[in-house]
HTML snippet that shows the backbone in 3Dmol.js (N, CA, C, O; Angstrom):
<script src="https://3Dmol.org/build/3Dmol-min.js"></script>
<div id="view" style="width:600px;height:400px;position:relative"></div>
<script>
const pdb = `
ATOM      1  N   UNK A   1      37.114  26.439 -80.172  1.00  0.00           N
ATOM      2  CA  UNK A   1      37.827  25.816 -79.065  1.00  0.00           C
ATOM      3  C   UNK A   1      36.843  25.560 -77.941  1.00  0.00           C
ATOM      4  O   UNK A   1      36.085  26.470 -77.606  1.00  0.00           O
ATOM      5  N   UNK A   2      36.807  24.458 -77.376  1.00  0.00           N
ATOM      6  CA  UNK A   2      35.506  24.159 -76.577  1.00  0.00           C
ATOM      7  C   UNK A   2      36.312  24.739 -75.196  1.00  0.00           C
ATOM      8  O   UNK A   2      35.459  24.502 -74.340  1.00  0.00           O
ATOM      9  N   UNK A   3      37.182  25.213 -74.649  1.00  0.00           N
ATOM     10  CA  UNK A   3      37.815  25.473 -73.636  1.00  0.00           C
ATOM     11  C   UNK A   3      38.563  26.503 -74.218  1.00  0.00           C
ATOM     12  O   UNK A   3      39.442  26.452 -75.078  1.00  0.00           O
ATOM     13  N   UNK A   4      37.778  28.017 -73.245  1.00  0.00           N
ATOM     14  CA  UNK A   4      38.487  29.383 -73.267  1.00  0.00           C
ATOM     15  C   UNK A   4      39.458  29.866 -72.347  1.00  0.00           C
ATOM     16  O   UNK A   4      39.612  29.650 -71.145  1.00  0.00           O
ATOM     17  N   UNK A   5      40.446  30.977 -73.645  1.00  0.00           N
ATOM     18  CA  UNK A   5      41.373  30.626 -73.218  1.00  0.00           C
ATOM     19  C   UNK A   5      41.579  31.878 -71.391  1.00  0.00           C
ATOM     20  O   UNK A   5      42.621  32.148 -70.792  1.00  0.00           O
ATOM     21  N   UNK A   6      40.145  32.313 -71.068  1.00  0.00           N
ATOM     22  CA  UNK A   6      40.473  32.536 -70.325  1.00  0.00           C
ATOM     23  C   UNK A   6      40.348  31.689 -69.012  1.00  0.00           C
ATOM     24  O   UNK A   6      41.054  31.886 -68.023  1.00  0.00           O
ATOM     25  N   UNK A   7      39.339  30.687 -69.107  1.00  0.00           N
ATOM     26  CA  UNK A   7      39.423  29.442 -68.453  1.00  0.00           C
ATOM     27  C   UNK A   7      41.238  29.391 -67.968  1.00  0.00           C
ATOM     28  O   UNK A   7      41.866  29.829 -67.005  1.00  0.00           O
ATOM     29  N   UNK A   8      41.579  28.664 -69.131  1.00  0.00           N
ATOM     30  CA  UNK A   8      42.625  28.002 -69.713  1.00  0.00           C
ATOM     31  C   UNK A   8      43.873  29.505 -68.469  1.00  0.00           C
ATOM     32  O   UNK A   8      44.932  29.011 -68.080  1.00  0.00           O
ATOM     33  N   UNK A   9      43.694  30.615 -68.149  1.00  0.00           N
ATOM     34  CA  UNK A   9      44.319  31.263 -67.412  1.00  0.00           C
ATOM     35  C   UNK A   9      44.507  31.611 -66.198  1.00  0.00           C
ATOM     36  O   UNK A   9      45.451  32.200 -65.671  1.00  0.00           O
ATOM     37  N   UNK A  10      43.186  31.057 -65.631  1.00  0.00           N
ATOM     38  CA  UNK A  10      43.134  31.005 -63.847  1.00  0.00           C
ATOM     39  C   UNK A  10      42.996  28.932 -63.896  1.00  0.00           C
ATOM     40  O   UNK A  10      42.900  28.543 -62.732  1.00  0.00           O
ATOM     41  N   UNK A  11      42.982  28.189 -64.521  1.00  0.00           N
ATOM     42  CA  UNK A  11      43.452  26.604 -64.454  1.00  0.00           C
ATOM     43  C   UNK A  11      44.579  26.472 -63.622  1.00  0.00           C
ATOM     44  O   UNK A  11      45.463  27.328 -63.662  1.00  0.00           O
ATOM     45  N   UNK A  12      44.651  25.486 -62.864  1.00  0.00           N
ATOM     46  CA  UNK A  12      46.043  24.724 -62.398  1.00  0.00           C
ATOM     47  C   UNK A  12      46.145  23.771 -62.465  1.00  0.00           C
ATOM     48  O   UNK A  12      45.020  23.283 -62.567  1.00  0.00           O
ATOM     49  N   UNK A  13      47.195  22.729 -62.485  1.00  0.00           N
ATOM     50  CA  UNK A  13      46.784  21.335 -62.154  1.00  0.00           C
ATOM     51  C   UNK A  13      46.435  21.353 -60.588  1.00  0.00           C
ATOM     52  O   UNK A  13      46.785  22.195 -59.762  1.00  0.00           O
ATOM     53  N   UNK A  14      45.559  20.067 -60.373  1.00  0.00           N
ATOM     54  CA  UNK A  14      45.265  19.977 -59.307  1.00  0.00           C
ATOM     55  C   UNK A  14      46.111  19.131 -58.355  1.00  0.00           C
ATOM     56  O   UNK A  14      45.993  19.030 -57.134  1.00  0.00           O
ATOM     57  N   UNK A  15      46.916  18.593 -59.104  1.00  0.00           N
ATOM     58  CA  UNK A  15      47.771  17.888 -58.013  1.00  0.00           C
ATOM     59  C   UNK A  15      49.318  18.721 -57.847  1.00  0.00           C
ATOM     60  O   UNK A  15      49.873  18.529 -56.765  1.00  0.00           O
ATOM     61  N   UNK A  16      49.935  19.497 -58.701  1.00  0.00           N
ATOM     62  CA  UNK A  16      51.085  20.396 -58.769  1.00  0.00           C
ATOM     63  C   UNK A  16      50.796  21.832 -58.033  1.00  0.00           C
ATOM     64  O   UNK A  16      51.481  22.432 -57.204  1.00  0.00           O
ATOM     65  N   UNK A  17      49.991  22.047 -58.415  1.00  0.00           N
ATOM     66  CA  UNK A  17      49.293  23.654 -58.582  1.00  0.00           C
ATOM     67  C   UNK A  17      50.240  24.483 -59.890  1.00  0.00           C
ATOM     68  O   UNK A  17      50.540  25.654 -59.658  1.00  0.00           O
ATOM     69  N   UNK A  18      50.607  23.983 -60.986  1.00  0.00           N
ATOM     70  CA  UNK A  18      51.432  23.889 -62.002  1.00  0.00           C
ATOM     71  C   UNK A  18      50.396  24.766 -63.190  1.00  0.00           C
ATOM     72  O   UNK A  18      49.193  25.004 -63.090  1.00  0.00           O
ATOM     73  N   UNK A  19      51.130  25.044 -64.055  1.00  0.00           N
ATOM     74  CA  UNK A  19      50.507  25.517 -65.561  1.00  0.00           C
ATOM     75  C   UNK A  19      50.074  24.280 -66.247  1.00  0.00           C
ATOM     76  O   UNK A  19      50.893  23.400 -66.514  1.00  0.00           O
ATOM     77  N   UNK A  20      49.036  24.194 -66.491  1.00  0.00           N
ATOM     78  CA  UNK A  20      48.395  23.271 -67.667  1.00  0.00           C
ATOM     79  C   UNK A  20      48.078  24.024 -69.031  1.00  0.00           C
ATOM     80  O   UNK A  20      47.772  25.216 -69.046  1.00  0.00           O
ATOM     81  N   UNK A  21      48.185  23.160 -70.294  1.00  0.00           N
ATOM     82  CA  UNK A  21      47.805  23.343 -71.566  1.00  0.00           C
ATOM     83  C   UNK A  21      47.065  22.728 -72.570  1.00  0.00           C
ATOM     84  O   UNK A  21      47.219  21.518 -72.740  1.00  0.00           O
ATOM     85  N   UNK A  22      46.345  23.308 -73.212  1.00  0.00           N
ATOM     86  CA  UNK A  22      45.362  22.257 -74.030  1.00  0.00           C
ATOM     87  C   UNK A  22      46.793  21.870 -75.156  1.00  0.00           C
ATOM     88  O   UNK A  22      47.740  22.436 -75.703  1.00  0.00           O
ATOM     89  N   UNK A  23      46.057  20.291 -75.004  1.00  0.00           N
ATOM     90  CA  UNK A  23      46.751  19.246 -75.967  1.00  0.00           C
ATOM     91  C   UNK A  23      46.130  19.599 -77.239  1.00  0.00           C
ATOM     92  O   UNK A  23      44.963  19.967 -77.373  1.00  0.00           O
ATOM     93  N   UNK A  24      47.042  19.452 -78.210  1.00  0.00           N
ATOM     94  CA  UNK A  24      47.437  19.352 -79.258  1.00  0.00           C
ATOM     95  C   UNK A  24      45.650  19.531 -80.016  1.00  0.00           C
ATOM     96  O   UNK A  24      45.136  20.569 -80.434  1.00  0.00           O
ATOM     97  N   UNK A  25      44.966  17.944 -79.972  1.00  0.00           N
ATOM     98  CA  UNK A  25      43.654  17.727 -80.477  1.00  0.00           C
ATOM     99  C   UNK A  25      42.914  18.391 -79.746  1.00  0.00           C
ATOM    100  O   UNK A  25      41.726  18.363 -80.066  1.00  0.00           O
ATOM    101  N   UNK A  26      43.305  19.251 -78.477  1.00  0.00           N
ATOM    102  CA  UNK A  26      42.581  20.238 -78.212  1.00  0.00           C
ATOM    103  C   UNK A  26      41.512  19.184 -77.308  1.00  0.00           C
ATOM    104  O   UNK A  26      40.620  19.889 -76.836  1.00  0.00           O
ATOM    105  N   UNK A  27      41.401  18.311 -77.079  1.00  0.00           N
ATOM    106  CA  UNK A  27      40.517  16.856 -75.914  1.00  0.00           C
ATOM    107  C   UNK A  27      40.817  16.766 -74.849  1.00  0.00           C
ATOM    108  O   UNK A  27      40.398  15.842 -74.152  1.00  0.00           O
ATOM    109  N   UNK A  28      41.864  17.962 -74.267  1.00  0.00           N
ATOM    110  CA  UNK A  28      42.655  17.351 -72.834  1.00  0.00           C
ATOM    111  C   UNK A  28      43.313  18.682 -72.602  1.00  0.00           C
ATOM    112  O   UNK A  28      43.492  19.654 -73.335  1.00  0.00           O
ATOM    113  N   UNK A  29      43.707  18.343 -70.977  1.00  0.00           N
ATOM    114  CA  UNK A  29      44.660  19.645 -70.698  1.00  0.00           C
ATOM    115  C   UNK A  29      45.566  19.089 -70.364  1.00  0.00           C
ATOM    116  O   UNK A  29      45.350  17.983 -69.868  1.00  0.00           O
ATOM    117  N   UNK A  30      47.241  19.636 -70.478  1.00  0.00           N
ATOM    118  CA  UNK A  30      48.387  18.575 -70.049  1.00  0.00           C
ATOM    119  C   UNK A  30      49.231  19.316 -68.862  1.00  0.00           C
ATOM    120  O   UNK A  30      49.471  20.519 -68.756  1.00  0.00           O
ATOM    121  N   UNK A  31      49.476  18.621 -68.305  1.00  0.00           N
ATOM    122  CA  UNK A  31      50.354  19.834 -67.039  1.00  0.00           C
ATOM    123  C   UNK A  31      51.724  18.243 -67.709  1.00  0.00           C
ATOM    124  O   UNK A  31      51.786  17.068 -68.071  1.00  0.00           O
ATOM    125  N   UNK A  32      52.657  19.725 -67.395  1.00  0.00           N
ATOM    126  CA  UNK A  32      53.862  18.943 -68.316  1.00  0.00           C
ATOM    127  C   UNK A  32      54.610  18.804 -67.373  1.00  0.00           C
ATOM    128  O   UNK A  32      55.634  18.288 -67.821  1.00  0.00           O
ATOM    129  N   UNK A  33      54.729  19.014 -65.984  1.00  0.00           N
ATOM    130  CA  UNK A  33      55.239  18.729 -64.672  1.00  0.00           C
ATOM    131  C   UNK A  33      54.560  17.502 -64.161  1.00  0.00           C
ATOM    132  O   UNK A  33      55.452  16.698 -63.888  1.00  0.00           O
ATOM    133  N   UNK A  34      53.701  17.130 -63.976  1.00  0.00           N
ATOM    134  CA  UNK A  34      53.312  15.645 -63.444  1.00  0.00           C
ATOM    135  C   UNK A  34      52.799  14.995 -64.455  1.00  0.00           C
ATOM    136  O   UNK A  34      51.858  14.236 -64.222  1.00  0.00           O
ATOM    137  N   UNK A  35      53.322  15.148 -65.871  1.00  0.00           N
ATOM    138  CA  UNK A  35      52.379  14.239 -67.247  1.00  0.00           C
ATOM    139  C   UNK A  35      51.371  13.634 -67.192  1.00  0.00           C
ATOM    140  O   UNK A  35      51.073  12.549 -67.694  1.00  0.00           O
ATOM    141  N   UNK A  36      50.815  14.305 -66.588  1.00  0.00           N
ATOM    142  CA  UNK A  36      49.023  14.216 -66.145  1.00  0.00           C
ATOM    143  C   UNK A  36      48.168  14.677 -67.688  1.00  0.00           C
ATOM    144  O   UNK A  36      48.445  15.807 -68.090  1.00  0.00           O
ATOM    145  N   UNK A  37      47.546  14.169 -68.216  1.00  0.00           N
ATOM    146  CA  UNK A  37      46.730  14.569 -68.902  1.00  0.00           C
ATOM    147  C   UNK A  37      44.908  14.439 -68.774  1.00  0.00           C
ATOM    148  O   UNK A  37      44.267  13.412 -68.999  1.00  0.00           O
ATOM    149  N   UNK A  38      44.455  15.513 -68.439  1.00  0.00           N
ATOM    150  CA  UNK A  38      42.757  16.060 -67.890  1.00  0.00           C
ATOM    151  C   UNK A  38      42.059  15.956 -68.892  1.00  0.00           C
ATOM    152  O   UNK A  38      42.101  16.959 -69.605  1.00  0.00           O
ATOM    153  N   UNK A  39      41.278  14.962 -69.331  1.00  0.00           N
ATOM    154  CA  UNK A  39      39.847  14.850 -70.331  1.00  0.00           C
ATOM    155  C   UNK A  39      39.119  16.405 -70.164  1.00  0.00           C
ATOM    156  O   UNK A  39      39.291  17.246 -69.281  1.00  0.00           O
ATOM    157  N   UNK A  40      38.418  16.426 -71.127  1.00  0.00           N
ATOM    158  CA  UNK A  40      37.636  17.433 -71.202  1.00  0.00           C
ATOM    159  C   UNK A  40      36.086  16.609 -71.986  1.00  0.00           C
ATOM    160  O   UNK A  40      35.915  16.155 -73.118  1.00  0.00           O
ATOM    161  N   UNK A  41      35.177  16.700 -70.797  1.00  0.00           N
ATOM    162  CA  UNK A  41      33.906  15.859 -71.348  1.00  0.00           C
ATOM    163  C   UNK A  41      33.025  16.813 -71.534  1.00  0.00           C
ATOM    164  O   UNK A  41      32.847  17.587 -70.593  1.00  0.00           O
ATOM    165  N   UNK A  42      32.325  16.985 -72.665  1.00  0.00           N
ATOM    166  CA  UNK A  42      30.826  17.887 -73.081  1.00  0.00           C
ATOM    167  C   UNK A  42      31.387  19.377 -72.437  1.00  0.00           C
ATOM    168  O   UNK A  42      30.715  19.857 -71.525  1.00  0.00           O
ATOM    169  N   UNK A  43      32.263  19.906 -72.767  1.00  0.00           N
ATOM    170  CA  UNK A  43      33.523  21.223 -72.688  1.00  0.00           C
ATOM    171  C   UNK A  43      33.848  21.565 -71.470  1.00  0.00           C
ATOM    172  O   UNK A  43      34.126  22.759 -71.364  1.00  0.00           O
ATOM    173  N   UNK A  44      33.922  20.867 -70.391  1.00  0.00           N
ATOM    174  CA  UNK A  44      34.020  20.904 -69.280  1.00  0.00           C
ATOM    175  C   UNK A  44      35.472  20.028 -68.639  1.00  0.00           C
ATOM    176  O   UNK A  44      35.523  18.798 -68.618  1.00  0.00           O
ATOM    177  N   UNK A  45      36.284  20.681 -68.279  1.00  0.00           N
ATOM    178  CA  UNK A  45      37.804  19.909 -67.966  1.00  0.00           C
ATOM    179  C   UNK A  45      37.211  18.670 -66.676  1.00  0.00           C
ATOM    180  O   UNK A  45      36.276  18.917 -65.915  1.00  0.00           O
ATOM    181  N   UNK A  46      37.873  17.563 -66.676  1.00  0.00           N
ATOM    182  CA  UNK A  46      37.143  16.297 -65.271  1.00  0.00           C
ATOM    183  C   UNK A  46      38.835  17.078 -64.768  1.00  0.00           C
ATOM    184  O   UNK A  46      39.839  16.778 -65.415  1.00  0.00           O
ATOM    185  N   UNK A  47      38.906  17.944 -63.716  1.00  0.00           N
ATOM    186  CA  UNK A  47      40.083  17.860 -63.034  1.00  0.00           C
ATOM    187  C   UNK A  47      40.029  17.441 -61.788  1.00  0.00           C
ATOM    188  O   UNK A  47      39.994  18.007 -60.695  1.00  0.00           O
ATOM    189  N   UNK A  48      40.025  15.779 -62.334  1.00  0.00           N
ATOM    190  CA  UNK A  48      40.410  15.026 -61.197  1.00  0.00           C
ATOM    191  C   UNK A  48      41.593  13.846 -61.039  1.00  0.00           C
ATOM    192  O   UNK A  48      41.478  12.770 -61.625  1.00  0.00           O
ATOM    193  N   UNK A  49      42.663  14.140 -60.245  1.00  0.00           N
ATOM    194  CA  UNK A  49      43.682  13.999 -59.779  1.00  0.00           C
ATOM    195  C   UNK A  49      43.350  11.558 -60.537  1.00  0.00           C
ATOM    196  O   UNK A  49      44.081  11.006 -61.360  1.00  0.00           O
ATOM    197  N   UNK A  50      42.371  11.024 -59.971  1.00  0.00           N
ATOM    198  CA  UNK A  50      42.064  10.161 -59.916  1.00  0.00           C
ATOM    199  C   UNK A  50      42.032   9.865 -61.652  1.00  0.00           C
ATOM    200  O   UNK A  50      42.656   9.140 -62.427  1.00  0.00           O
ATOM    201  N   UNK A  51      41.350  10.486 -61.715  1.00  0.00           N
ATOM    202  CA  UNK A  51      40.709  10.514 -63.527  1.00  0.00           C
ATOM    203  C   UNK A  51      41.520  10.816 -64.187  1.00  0.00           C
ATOM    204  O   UNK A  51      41.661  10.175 -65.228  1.00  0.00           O
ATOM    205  N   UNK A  52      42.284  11.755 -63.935  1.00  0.00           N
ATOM    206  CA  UNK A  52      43.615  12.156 -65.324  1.00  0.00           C
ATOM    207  C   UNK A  52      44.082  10.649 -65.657  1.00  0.00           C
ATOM    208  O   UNK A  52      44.002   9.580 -65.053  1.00  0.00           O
ATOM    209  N   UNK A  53      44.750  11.175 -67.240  1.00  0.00           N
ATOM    210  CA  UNK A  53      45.449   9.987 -67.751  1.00  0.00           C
ATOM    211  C   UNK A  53      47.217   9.781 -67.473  1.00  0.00           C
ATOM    212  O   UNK A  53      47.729  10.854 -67.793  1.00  0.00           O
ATOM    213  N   UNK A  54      47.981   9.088 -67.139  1.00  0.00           N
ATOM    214  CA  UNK A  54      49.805   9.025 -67.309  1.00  0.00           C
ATOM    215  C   UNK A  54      50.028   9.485 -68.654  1.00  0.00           C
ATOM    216  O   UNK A  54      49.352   8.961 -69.540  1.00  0.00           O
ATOM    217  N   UNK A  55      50.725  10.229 -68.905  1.00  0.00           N
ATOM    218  CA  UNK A  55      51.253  10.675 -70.252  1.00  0.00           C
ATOM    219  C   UNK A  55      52.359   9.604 -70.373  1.00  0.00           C
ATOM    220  O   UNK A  55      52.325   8.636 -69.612  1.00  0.00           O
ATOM    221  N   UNK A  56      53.291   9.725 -71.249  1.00  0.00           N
ATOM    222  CA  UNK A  56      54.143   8.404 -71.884  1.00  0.00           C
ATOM    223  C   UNK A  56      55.023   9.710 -72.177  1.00  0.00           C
ATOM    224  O   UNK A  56      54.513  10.764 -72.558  1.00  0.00           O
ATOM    225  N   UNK A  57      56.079   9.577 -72.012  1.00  0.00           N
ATOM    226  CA  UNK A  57      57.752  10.595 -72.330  1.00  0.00           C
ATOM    227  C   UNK A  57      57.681  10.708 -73.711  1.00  0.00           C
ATOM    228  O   UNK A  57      58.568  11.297 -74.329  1.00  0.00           O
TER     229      UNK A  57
END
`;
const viewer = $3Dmol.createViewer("view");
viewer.addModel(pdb, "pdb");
viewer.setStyle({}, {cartoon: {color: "spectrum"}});
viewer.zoomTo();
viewer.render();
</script>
């Protein structure tokens, strides 16, 4: 897992201050309150509010 899961336990989203989770393919973190989804480039989360992707319902 390129992102530990103790990382993954002090994380927030940055725009909620919400719980985030690694997606599925394990490429992203998802905060399921603002369907924000956070790239993760060379194992490093981009948590930026700008950069996240819109999730789709």
């Amino acid at each position: 897992m390129a992102v530990k899961k103790e990382l993954l336990d002090i994380l927030a989203c940055p725009k909620c201050k919400g719980d985030i989770r690694l997606n599925e393919s394990e490429e992203g973190l998802v905060c399921d309150n603002c369907k924000l989804l956070y790239h993760i480039k060379d194992d490093i989360p981009v948590m930026l509010i700008d950069e996240a992707e819109t999730l789709k319902d």
